[in-house]
ModelCIF file with pLDDT and N, C-alpha, C, O atoms, coordinates in Angstrom:
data_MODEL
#
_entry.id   MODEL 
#
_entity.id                         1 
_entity.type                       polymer 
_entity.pdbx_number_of_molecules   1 
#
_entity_poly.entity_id                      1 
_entity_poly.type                           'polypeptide(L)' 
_entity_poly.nstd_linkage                   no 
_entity_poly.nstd_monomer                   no 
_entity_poly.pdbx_seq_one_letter_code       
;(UNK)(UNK)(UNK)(UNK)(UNK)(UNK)(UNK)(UNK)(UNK)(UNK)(UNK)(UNK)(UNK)(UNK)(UNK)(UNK)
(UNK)(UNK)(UNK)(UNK)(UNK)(UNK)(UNK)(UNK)(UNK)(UNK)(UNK)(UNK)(UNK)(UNK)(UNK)(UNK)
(UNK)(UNK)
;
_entity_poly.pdbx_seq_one_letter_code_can   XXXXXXXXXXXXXXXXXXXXXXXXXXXXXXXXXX 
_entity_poly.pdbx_strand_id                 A 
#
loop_
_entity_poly_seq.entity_id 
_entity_poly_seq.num 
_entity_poly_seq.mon_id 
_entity_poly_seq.hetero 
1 1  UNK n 
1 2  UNK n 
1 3  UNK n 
1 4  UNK n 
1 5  UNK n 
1 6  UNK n 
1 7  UNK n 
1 8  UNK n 
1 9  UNK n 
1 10 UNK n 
1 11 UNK n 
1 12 UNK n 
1 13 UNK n 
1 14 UNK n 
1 15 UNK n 
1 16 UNK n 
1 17 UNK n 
1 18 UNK n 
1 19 UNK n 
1 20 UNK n 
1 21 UNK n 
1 22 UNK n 
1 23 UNK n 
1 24 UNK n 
1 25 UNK n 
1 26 UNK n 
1 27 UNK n 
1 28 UNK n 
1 29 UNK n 
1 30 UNK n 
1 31 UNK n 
1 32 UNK n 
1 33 UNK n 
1 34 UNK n 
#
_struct_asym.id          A 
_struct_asym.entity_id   1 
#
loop_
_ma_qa_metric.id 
_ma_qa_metric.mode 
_ma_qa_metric.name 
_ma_qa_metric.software_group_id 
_ma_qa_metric.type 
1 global pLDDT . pLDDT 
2 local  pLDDT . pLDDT 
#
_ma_qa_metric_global.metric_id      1 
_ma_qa_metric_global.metric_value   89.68 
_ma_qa_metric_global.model_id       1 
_ma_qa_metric_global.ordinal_id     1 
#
loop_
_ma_qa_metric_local.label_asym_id 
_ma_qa_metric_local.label_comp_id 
_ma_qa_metric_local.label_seq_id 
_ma_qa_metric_local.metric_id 
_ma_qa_metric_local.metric_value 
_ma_qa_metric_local.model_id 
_ma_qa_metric_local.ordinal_id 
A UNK 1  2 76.00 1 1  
A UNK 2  2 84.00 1 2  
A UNK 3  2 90.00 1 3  
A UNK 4  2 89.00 1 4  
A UNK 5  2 87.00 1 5  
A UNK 6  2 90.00 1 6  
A UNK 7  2 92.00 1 7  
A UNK 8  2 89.00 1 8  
A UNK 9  2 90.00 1 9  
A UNK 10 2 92.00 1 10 
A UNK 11 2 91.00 1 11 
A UNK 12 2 89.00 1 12 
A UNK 13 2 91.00 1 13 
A UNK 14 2 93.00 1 14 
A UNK 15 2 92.00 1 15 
A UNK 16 2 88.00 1 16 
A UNK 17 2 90.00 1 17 
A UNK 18 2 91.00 1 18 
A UNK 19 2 89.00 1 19 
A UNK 20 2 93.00 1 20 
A UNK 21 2 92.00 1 21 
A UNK 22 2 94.00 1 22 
A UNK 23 2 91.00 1 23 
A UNK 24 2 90.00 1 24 
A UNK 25 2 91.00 1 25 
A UNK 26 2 92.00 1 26 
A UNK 27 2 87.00 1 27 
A UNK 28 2 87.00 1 28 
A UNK 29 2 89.00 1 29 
A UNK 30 2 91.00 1 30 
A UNK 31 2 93.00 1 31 
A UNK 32 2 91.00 1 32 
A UNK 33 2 91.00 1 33 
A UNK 34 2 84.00 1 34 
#
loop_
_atom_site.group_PDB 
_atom_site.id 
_atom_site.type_symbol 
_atom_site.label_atom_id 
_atom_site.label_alt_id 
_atom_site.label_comp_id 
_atom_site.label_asym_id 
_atom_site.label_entity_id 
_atom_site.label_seq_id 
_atom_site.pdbx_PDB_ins_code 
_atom_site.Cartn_x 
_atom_site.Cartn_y 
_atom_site.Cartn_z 
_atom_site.occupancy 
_atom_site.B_iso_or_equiv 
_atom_site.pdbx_formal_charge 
_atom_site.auth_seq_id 
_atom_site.auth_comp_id 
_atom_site.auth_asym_id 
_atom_site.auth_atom_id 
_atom_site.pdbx_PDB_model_num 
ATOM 1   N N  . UNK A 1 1  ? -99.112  -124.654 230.089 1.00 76.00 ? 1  UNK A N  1 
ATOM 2   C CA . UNK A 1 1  ? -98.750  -126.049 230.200 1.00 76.00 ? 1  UNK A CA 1 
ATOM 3   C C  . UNK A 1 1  ? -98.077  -126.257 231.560 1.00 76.00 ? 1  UNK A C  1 
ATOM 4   O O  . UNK A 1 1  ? -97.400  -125.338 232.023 1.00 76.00 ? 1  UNK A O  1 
ATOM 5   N N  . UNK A 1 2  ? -98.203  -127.264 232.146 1.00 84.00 ? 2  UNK A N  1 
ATOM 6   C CA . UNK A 1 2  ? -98.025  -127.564 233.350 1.00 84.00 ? 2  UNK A CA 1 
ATOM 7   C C  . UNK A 1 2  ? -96.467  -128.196 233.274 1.00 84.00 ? 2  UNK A C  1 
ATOM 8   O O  . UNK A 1 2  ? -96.200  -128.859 232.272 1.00 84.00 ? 2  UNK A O  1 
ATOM 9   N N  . UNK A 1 3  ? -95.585  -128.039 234.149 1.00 90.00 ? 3  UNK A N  1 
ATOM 10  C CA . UNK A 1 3  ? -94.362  -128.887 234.194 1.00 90.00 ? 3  UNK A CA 1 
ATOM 11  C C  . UNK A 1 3  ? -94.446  -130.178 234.336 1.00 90.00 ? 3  UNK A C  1 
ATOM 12  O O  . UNK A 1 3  ? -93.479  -130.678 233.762 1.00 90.00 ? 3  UNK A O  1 
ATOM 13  N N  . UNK A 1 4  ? -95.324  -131.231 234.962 1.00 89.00 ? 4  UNK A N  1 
ATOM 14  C CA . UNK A 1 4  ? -95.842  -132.400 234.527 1.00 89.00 ? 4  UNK A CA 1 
ATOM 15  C C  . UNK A 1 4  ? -95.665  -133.063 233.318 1.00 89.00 ? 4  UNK A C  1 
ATOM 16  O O  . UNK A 1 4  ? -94.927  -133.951 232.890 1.00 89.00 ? 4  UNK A O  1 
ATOM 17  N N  . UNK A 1 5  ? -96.771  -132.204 232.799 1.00 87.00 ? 5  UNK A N  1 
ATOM 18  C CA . UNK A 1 5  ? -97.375  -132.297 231.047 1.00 87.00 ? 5  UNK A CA 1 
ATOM 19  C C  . UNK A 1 5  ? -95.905  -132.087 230.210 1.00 87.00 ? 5  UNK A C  1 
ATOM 20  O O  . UNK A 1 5  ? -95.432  -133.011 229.549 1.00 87.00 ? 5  UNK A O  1 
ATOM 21  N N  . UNK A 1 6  ? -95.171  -130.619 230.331 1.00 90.00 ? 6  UNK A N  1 
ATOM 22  C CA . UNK A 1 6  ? -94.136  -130.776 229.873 1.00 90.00 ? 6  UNK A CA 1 
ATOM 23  C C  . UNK A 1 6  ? -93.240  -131.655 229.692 1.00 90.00 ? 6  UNK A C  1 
ATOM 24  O O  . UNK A 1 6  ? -92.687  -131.878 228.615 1.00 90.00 ? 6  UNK A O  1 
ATOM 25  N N  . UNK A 1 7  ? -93.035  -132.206 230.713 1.00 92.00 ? 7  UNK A N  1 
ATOM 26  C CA . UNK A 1 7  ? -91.894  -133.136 231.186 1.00 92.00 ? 7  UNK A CA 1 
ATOM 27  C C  . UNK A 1 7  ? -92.234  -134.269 230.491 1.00 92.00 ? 7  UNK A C  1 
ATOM 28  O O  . UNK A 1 7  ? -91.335  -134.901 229.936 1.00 92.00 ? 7  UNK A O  1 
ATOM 29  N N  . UNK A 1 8  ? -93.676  -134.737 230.405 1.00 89.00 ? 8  UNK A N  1 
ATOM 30  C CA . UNK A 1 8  ? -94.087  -135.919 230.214 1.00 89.00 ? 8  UNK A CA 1 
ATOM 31  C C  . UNK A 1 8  ? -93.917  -135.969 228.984 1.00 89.00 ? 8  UNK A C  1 
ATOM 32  O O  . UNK A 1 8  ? -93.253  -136.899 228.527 1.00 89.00 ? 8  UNK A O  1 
ATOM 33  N N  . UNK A 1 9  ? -94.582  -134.789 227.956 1.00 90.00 ? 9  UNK A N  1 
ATOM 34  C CA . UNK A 1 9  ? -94.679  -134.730 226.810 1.00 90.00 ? 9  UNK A CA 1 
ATOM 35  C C  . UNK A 1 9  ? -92.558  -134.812 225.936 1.00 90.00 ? 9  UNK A C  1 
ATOM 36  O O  . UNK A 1 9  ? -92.351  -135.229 224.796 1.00 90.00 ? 9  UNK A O  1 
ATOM 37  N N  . UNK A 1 10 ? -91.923  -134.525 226.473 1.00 92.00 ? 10 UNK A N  1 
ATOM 38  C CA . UNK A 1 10 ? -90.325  -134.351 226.415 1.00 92.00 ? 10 UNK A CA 1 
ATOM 39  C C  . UNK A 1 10 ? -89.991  -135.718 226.202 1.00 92.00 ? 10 UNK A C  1 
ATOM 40  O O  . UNK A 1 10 ? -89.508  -136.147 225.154 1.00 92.00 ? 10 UNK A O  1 
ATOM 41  N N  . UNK A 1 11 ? -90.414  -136.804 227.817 1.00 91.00 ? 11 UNK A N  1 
ATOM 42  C CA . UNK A 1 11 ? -89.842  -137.743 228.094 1.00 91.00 ? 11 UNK A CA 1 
ATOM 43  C C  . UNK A 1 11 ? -90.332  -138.900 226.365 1.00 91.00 ? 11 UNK A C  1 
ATOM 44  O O  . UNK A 1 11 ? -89.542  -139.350 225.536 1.00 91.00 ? 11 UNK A O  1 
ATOM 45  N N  . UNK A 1 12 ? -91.887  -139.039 226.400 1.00 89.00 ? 12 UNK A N  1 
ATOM 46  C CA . UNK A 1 12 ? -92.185  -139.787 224.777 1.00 89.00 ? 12 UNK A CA 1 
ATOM 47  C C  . UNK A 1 12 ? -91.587  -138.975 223.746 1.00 89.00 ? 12 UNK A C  1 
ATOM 48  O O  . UNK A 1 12 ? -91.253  -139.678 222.792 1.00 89.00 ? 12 UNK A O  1 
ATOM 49  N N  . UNK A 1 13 ? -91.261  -137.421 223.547 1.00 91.00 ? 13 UNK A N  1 
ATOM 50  C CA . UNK A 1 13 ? -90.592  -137.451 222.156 1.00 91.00 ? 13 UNK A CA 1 
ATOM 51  C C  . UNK A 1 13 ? -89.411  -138.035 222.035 1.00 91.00 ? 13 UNK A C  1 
ATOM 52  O O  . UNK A 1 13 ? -89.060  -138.409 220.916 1.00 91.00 ? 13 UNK A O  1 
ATOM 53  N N  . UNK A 1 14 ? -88.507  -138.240 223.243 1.00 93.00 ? 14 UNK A N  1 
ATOM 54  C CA . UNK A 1 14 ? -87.163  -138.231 223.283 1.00 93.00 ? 14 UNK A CA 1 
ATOM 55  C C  . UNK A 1 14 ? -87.104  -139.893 222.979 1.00 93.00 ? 14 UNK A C  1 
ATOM 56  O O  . UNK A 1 14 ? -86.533  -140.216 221.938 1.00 93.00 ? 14 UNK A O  1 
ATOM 57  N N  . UNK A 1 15 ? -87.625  -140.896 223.776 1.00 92.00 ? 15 UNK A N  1 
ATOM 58  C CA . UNK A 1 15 ? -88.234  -141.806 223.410 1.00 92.00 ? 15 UNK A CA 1 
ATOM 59  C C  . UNK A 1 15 ? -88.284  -142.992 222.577 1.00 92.00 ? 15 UNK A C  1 
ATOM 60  O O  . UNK A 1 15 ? -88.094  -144.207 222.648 1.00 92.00 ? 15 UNK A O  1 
ATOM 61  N N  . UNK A 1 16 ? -88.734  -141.803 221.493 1.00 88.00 ? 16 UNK A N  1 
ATOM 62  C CA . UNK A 1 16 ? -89.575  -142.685 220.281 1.00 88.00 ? 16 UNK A CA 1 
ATOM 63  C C  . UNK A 1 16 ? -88.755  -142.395 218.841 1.00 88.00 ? 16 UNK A C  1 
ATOM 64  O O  . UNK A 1 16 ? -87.664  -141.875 219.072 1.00 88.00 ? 16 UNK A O  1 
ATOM 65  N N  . UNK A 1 17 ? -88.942  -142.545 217.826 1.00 90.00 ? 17 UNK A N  1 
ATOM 66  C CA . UNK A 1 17 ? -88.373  -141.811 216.650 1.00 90.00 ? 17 UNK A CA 1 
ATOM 67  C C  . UNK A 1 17 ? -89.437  -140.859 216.057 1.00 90.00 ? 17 UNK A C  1 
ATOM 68  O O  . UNK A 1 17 ? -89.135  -139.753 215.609 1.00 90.00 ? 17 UNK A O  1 
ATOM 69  N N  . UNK A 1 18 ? -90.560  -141.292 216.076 1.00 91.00 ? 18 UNK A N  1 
ATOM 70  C CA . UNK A 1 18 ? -92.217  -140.729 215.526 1.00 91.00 ? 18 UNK A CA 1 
ATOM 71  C C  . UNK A 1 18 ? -93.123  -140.896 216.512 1.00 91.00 ? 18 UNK A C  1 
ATOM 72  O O  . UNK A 1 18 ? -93.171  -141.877 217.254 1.00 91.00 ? 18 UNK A O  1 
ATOM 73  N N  . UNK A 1 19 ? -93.791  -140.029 216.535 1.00 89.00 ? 19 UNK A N  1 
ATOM 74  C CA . UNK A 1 19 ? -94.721  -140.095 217.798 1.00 89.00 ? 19 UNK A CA 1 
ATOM 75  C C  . UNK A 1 19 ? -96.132  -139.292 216.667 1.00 89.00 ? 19 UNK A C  1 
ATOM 76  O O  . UNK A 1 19 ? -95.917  -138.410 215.835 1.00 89.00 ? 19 UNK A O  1 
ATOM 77  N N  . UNK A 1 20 ? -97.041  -139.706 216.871 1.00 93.00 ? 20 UNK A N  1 
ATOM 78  C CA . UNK A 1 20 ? -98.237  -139.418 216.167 1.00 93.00 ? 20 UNK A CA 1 
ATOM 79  C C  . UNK A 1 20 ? -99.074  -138.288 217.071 1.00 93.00 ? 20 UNK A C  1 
ATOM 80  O O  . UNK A 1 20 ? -98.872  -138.596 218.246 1.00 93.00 ? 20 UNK A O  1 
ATOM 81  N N  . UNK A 1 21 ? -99.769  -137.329 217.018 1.00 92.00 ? 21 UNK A N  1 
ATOM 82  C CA . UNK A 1 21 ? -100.420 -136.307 217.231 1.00 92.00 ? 21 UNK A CA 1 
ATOM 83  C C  . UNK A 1 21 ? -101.099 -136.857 218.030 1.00 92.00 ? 21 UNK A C  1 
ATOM 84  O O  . UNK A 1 21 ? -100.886 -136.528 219.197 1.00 92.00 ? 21 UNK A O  1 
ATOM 85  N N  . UNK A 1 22 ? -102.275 -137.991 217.757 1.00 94.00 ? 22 UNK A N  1 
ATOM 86  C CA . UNK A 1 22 ? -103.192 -138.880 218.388 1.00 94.00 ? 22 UNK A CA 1 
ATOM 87  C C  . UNK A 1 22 ? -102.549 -139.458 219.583 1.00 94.00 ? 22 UNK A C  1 
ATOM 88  O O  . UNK A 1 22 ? -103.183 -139.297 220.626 1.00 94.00 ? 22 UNK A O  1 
ATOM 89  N N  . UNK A 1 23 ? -101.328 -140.155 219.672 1.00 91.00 ? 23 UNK A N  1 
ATOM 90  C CA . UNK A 1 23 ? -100.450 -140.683 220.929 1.00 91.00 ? 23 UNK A CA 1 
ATOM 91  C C  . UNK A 1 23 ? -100.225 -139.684 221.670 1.00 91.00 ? 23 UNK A C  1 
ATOM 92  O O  . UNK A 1 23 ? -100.512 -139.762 222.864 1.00 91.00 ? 23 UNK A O  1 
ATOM 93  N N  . UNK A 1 24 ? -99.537  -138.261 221.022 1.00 90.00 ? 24 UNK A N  1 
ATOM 94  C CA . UNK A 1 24 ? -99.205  -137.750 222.234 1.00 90.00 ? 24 UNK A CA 1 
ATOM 95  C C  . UNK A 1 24 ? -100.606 -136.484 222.906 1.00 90.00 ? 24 UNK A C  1 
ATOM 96  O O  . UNK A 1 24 ? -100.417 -135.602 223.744 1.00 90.00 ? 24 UNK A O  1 
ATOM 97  N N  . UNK A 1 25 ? -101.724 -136.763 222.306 1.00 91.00 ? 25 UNK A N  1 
ATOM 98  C CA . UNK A 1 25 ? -102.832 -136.092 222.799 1.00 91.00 ? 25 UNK A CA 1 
ATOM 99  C C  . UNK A 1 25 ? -103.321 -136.894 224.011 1.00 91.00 ? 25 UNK A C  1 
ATOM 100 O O  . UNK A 1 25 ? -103.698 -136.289 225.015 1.00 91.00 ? 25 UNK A O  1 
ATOM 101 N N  . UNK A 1 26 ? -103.336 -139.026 223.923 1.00 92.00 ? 26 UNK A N  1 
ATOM 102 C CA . UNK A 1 26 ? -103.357 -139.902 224.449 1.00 92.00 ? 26 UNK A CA 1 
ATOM 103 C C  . UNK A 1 26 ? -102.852 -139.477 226.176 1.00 92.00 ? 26 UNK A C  1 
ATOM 104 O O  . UNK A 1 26 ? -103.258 -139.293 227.324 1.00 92.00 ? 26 UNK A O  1 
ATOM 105 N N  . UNK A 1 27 ? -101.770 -139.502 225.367 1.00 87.00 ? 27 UNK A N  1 
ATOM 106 C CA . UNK A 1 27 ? -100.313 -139.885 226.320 1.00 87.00 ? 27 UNK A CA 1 
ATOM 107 C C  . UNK A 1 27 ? -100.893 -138.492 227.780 1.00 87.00 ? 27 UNK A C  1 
ATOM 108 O O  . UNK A 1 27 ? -101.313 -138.764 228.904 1.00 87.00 ? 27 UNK A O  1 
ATOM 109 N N  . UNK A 1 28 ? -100.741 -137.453 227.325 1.00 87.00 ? 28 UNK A N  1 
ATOM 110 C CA . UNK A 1 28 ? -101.259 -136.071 227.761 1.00 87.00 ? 28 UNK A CA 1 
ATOM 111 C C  . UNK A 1 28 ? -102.362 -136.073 228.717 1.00 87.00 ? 28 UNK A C  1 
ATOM 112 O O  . UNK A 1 28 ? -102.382 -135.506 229.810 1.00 87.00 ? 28 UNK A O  1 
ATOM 113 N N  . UNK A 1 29 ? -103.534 -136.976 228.023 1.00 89.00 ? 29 UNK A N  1 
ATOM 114 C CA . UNK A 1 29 ? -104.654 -136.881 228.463 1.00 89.00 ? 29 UNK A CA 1 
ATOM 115 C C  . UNK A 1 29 ? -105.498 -135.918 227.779 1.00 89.00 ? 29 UNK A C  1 
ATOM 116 O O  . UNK A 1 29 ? -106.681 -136.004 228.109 1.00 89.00 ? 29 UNK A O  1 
ATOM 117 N N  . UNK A 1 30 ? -105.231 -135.038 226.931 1.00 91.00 ? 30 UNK A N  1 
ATOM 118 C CA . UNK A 1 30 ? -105.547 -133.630 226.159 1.00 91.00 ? 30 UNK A CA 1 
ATOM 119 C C  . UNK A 1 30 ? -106.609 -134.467 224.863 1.00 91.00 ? 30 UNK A C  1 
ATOM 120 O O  . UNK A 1 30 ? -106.868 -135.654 224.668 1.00 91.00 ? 30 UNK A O  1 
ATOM 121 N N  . UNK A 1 31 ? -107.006 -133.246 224.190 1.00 93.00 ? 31 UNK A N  1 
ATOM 122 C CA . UNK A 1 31 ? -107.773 -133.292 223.078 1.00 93.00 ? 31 UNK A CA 1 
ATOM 123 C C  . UNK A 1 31 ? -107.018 -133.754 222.023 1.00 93.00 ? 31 UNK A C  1 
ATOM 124 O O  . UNK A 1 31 ? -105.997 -134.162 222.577 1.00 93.00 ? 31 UNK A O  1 
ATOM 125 N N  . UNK A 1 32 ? -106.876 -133.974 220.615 1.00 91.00 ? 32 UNK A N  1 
ATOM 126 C CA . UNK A 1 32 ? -106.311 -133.906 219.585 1.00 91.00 ? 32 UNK A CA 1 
ATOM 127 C C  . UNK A 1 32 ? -106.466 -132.589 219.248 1.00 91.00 ? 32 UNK A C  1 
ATOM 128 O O  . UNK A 1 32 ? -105.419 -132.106 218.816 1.00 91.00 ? 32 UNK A O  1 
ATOM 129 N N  . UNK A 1 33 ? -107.119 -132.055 219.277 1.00 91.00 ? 33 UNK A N  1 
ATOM 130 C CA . UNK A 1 33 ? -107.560 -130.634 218.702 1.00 91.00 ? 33 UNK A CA 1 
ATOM 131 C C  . UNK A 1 33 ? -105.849 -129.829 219.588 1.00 91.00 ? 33 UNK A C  1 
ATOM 132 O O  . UNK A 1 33 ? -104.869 -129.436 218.956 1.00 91.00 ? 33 UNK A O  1 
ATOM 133 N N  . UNK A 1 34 ? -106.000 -129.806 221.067 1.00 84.00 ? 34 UNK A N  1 
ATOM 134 C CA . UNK A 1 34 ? -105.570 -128.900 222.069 1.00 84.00 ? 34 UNK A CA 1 
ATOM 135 C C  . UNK A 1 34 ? -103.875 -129.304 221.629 1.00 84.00 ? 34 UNK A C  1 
ATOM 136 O O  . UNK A 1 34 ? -102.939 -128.769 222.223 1.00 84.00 ? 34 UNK A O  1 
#
């Protein structure tokens, strides 16, 4: 995982209260699967 991606992925959990699998695959740019 890239420090980008990390960071990015950190900044929406912190965020939100719930964040859905699908949003943060979105959010990422990534698969749902990945």
């Amino acid at each position: 995982m890239t420090p980008d991606r990390f960071f990015a992925l950190m900044l929406l959990l912190e965020s939100r209260d719930a964040v859905t699998t699908q949003e943060l695959a979105s959010a990422l740019g990534v698969s749902l699967r990945t």
